[in-house]
Backbone bond lengths (Angstrom), bond angles and torsions (degrees), N, CA, C in turn:
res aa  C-N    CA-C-N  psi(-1)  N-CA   C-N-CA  omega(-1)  CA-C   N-CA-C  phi
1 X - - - 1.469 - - 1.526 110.12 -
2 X 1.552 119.16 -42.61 1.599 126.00 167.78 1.647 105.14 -35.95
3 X 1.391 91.12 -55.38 1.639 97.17 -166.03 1.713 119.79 -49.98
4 X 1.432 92.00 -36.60 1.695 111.16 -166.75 1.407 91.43 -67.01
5 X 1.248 132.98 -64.97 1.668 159.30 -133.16 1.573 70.80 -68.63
6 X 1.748 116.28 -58.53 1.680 93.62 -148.12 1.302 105.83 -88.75
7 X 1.454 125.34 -6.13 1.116 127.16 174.33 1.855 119.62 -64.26
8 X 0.725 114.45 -61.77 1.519 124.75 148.13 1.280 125.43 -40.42
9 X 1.279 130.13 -33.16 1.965 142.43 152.65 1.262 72.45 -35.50
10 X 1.084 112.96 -94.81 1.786 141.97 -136.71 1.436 97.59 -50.11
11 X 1.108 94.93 -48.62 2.089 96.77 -169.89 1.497 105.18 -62.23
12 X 1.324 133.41 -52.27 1.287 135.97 -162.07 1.769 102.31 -90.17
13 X 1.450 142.15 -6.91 1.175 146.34 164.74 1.840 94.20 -91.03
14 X 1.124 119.31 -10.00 1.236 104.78 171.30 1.882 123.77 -109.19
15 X 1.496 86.02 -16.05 1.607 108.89 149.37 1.420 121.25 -53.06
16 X 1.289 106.75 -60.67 1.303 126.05 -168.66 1.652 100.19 -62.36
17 X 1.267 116.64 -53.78 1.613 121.32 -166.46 1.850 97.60 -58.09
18 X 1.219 102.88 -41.56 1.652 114.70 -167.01 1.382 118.21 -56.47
19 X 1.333 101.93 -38.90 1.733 128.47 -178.00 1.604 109.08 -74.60
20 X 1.684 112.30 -49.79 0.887 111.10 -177.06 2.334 120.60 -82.48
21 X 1.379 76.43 -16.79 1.710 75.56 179.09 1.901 108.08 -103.93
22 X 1.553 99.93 -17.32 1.554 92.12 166.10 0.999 126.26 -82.03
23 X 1.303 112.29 -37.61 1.901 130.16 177.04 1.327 109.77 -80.25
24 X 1.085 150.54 10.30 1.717 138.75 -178.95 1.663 108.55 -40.38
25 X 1.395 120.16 -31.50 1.583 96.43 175.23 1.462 125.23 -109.86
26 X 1.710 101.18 13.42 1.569 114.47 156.34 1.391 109.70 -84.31
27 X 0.933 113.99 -4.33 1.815 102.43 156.60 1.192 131.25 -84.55
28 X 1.457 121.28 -33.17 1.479 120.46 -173.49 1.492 107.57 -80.03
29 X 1.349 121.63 -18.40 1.514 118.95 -168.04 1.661 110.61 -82.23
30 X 1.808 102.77 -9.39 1.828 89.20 -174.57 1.083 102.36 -88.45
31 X 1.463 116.50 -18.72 1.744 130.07 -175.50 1.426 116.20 -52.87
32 X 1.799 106.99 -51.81 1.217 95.06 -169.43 1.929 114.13 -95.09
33 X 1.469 98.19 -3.59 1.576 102.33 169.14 1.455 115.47 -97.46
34 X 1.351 117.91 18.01 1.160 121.64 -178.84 2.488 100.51 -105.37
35 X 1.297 76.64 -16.01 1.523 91.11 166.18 1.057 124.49 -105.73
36 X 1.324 136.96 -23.61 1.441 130.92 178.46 1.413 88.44 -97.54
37 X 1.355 157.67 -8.78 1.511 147.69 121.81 1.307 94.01 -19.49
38 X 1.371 123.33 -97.62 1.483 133.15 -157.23 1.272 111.48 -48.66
39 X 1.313 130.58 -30.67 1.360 119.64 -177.62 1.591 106.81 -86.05
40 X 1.433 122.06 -24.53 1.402 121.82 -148.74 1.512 86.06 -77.05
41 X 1.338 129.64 -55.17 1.108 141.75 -172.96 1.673 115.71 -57.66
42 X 1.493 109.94 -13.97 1.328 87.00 -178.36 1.458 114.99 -90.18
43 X 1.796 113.77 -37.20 1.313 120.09 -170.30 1.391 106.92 -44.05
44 X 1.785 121.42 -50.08 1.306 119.95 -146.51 2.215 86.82 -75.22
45 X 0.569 74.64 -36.16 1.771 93.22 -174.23 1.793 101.71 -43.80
46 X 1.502 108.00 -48.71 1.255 114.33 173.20 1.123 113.25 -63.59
47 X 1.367 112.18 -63.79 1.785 100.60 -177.89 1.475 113.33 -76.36
């Protein structure tokens, strides 16, 4: 069961590294549509 536990550590820290060093410009794009979301929604919201 040790074995499994660290096998899976390893797999998903190597997920993680993969995502983050393959994807570098799938990150910046949720950032800034995650704000023109938030803003788009508020004006109409105001009036």
């Amino acid at each position: 069961m040790s074995v499994a536990t660290l096998a899976v550590g390893i797999l998903l820290l190597w997920v993680s590294v993969k995502l983050l060093r393959g994807s570098p410009a799938a990150v910046p794009p949720p950032v800034p549509r995650d704000d023109a979301t938030s803003t788009d929604p508020t004006p109409p919201s105001d009036s």
